[in-house]
N, C-alpha and C positions, 0 to 999 in steps of 0.2 A: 886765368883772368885775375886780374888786379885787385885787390881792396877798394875800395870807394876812400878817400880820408874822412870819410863822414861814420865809418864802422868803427862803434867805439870797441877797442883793444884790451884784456883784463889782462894781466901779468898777476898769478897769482903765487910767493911765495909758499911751497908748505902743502902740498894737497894731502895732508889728512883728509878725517869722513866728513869735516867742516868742507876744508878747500874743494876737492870734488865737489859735493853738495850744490856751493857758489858754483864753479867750473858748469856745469850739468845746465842748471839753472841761466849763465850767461849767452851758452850755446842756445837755448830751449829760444831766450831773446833774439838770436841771431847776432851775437857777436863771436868776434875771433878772441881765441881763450889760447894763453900761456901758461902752463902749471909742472911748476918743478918736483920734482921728488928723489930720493937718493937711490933707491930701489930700481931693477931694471923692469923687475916685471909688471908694477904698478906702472912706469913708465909707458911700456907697452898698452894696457887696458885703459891708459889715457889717451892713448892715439886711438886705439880701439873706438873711442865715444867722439872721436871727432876735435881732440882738446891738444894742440901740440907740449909733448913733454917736454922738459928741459931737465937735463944734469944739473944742479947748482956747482958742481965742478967745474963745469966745465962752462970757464969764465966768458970767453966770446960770443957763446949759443943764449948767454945769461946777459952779454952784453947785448944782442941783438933783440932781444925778447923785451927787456928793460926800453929800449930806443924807441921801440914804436907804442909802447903802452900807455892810454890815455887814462887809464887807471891800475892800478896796484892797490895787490891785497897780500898783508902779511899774517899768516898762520902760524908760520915757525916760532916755537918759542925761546926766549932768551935762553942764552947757555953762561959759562963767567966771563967769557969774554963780549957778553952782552948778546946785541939784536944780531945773526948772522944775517940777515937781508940788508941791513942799513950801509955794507959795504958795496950794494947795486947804485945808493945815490952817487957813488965816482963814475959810475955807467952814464949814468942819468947826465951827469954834471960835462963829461966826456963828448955826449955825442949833441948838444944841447938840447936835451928832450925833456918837459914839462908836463907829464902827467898831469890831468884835468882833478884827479882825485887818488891816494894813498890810502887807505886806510890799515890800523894795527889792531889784532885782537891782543885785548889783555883778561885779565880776571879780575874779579869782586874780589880774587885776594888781597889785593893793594891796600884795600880799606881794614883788613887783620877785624880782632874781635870787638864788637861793638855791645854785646850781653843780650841779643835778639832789639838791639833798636836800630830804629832807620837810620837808611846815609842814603845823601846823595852825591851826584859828581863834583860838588864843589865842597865836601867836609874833606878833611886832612886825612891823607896816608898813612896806614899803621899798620906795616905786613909784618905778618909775625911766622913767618917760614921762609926758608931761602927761596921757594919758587916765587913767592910776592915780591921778594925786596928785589930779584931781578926783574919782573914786570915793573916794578917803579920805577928803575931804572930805565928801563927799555923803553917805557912811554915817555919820559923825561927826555931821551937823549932822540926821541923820533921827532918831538913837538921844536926839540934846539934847533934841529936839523931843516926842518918845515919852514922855521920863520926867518934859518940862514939862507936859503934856498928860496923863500917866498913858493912853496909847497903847501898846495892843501891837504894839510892831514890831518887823521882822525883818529881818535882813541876811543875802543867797544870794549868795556867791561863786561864780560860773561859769566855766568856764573857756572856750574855743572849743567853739561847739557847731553840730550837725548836723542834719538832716531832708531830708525827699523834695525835691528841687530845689535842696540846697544842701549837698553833699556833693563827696568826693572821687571819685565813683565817675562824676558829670556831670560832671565836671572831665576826668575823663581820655576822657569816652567824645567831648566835645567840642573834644579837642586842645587845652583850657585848662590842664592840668596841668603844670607843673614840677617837676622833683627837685632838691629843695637835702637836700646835705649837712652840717651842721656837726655834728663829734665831740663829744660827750657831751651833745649839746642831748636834752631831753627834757621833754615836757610832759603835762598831761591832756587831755585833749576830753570831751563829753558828747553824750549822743544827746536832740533836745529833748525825747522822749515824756518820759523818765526826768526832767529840769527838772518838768514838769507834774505827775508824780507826786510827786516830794518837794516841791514847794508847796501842794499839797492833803493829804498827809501832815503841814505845819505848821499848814495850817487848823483840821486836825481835833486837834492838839496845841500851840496858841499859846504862845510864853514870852516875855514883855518883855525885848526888848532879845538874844533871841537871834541867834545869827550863827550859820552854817552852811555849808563849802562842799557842794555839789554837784555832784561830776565821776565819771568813770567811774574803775572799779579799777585799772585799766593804764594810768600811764603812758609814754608809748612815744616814740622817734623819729618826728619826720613823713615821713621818709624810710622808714623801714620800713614805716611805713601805706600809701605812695603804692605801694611797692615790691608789698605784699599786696593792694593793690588791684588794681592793674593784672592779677595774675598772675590772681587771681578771673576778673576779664573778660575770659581770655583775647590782653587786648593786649598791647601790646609798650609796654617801659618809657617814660616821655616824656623828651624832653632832662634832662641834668642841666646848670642852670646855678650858675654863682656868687651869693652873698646880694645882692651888689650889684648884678647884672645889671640892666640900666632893663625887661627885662620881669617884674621880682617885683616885685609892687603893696605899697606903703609897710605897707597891713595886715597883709600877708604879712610884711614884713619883723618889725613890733611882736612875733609871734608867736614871734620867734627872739631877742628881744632877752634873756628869760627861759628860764633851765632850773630847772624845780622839780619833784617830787610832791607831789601834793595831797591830804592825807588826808581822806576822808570819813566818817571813822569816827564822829562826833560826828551827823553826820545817821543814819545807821543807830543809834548806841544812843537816840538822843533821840526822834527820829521812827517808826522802824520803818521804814525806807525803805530798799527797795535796789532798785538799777537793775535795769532788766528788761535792758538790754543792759551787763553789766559791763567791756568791752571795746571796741573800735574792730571787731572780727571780727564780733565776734554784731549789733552793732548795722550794720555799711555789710552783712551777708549779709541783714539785714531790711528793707534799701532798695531791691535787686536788682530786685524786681519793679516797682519806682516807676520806673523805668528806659524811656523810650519808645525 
């Protein structure tokens, strides 16, 4: 049996634990879901849930998926040679198919260190690591692209984000956690459910060329999170080392290189969106049970 043309279509670059997530969530709506991955086995356990895979190789299966998609969602992140998905809009352009809605995840990097004060989507770009300066890039060349094309697209600054198996709460229960200090560092984080709901809050309210961060209301020390976690579970605090210790992993370090707040106040009046978990508290207290 056929599609109805009325069943909206999600093309989602990139099924990381984001994309999935989305992917899960579109099905859960009763749409038809397209999600590429380079892997064969993730591949598989995306058919598995009902989700058709796509090779990004494999240019035809990616040209077909891109044609009937009323929306697209890009995960993958930039590489030097920029966005690898923004070569789909010759797909797009090709078979003449207009997607209803695009959206691109970027990061709270773009904005580099602000000394713990606020920004919002309209203060100027200042990445100060190579993964920022290509998200600047990448948003830049997606928004060119959108208004060549008369494309609605959209740019989600993220900050560090969290869900079941990838949390500080398995960090600490697996003696993977460390406590870094440094004074006045401060940052957002986000819980993914709350990412999934403000991009489906953009679906159902499209603006060309809008930009949006997406992070939780509080932001806080990573030291004070780890500090409230631990106390949660009962354990005992984990080592505190120094930022340079060779056992803090390089991502970890990026994470410190930046002290900002992230205002999301532009998502909430534009969208109507507001996190179901406003904190680090409410959202790692709604993991607890994810906890084997």
């Amino acid at each position: 049996m056929s599609l109805s043309p009325a069943t909206p279509t999600l093309l989602i670059f990139g099924a990381g634990s984001l994309g999935t997530a989305v992917a899960k969530e579109a099905k859960a709506r009763g749409w038809d879901v397209h999600a590429t991955s380079r892997r064969e086995a993730h591949r598989q356990a995306l058919t598995a849930d009902g989700i058709q895979a796509v090779d990004p190789a494999d240019e035809e299966a990616l040209a077909r998926a891109a044609s009937k998609a009323s929306h697209i969602l890009v995960t993958a992140p930039p590489d030097s040679q920029g966005c690898p998905a923004l070569a789909a809009l010759s797909h797009l352009r090709a078979a003449e198919a207009w997607p209803d809605w695009i959206g691109y995840i970027s990061s709270t990097s773009v904005y580099g260190d602000r000394r713990g004060g606020w920004v919002t989507e309209d203060d100027a770009l200042n990445a100060a690591t190579l993964e920022g300066a290509r998200r600047v890039r990448a948003e830049r060349d997606w928004l060119d692209s959108g208004r060549g094309m008369g494309l609605t697209v959209q740019i989600f600054r993220l900050p560090g984000f969290y869900g079941a198996g990838s949390n500080i709460l398995e960090r600490l229960k697996d003696g993977r956690a460390k406590l870094v200090r440094k004074p006045g560092q401060v940052f957002n984080r986000i819980h993914i459910d709350d990412i999934v709901s403000g991009l489906f809050a953009s679906m159902e309210r499209p603006r060309p060329g809008g930009i949006y961060n997406l992070t939780d209301d509080e932001p806080s020390p990573a030291d004070v999170v780890t500090e409230w976690a631990a106390r949660r579970l009962g354990l005992p605090q984990p080592p505190e080392v120094d930022l340079d210790d060779p056992s803090v992993s390089d991502g970890m370090r990026r994470f410190y290189l930046d002290s900002k707040r992230v205002s999301n106040a532009r998502a909430k009046a534009e969208l109507g969106w507001r996190p179901l978990y406003p904190s680090y508290r409410e959202g790692l207290e709604s993991l607890i049970p994810t906890l084997e």
